[in-house]
N, C-alpha and C positions, 0 to 999 in steps of 0.2 A: 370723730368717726368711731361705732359699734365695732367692734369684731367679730358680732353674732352676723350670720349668715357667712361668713369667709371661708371657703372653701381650701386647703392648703392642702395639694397634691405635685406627684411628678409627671411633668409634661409626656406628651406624646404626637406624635405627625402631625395628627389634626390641628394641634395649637399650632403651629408655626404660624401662619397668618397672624396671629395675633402679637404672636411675638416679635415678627420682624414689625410691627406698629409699635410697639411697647420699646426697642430699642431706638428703637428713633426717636420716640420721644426722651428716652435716657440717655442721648447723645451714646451708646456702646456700638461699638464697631464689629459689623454683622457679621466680617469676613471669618469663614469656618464656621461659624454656629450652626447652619442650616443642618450639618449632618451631627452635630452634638445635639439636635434637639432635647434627648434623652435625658441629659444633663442637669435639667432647670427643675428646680422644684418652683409651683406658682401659686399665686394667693389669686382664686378667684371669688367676685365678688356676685352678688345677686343679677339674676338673666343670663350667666356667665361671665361676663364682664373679666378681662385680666385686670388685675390692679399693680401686679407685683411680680418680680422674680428675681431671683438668684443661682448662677450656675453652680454645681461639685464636680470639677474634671478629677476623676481618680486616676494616678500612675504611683506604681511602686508602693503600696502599702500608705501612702501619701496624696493630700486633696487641696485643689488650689477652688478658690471661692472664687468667682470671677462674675462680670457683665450683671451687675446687679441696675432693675431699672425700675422706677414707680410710675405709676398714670400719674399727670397732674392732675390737684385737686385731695388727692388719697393723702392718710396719713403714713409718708416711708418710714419713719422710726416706729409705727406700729407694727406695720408690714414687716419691716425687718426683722424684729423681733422673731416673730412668729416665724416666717421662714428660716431663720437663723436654729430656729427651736429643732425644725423639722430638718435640715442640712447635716446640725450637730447628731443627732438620730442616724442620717444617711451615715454617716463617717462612723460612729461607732458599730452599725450592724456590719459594716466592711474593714472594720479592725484599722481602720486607719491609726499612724503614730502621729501625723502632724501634718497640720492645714497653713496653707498659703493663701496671700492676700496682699492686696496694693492699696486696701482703702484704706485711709488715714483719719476716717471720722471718728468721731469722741465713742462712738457707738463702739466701733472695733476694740477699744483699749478698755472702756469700762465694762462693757457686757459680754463681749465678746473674747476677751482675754488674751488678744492678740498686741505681742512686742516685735520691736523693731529687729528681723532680724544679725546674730551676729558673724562676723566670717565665718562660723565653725560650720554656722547652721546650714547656710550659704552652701558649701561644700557638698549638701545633700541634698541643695535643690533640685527635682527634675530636670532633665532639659528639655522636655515638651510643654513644662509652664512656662516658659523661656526666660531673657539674659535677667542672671546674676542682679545684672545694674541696678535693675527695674525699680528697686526702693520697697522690698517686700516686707513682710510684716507675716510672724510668724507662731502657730499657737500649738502645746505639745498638747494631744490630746491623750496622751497613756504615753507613760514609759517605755523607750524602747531598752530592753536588758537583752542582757550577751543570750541569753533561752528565749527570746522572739528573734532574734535577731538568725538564730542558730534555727530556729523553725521552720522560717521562713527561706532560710538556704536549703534545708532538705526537702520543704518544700519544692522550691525550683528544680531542684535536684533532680527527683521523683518524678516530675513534670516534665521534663526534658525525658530519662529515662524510658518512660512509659511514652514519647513524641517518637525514642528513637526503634524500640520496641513495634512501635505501630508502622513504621515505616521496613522495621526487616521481615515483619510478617506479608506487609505488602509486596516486597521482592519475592520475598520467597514464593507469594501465590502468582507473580509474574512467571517467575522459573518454572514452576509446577504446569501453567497454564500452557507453557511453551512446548514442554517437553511432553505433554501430552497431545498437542496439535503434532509433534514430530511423529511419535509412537502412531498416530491415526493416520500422516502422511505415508510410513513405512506401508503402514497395513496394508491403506489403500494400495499403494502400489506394488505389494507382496501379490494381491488379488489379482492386482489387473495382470501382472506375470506370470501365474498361475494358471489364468485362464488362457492368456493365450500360449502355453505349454501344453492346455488339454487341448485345448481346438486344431494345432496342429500336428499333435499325434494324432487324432480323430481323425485329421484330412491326411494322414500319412499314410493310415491304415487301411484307409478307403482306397486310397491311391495306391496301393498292393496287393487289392484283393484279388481272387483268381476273374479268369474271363468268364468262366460260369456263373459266380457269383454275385457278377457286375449285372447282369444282366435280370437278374432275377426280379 
């Protein structure tokens, strides 16, 4: 099997259909994907045709490869390849330090660069790629040094700050809003006491004019 004409991009809504057939055939287990659609990058083939896909869930600076599945018939170590080309790409444009993985095929060790990993690594697994146990397999793609590491905290940092920032501007335009409904309640009712202050001196005044002048 050609490579020419394979298409290799990132999924989108439309594919799902395609994809919940594509998992089926790859034995992968559907549960949650439907809303990680986003995730898969896919190999498609002439007519559209899915051949292939591999998910990149990103958390934490960090990328687990997951639910990888091929059409029968297709060549998967080409496909792989090739997705694997375009995955490694996704991870570096989002600064990832280091990719997660369960597969154990010759593909992951030789091309892929992916080892067994060790408790240390363990330690910084996510916990939304979940348990520890799982028998993961783990590949550094960029050194993480104490200046990413320090980056990436000021980063959060700054991101919180500027979360908690937007959140005191928002009270305060709560407060503002309030005490300006107050100020316009006052008015109003400063008015309507006002008025009725003039209308019953009006009717007082009337109601002590001479007899002559009532009459007039």
């Amino acid at each position: 099997m050609s490579n020419e004409g394979i298409e290799i991009r990132r999924a989108t809504v439309d594919d799902l259909g395609s994809l919940r057939e594509l998992w089926s055939i790859g034995a992968v287990n559907p549960v949650g994907l439907d809303r990680r659609v986003t995730e898969f990058q896919l190999a498609v083939g002439v007519g559209g045709v899915l051949l292939g896909c591999m998910g990149l869930r990103v958390q934490s600076k960090q990328g687990c490869v997951h639910s990888e599945a091929y059409r029968v018939g297709s060549e998967g170590d080409m496909l792989r390849a090739l997705l694997w080309e375009r995955v490694m790409r996704v991870a570096q444009n989002h600064g990832l330090v280091r990719l997660w993985g369960m597969g154990k095929a010759p593909f992951w060790e030789a091309v892929g660069g992916f080892r067994a990993a060790t408790a240390e690594q363990l330690g910084k697994l996510p916990a939304e790629f979940g348990s520890r146990d799982a028998g993961w397999s783990v590949l550094l793609v960029r050194e993480e040094t104490e200046a990413l590491v320090s980056l990436e905290k000021e980063l959060e940092i700054f991101q919180e700050s500027q979360r908690l920032e937007a959140e005191a501007l928002m009270a305060r335009a709560r407060i503002a809003r309030w005490v300006a409904g107050g100020i316009a309640l006052i008015l109003v009712f400063a008015t309507v006491v006002f008025a009725a202050v003039i209308f019953k001196k009006q009717r007082g005044e009337r109601g002590h004019a001479p007899m002559g002048q009532r009459g007039r």
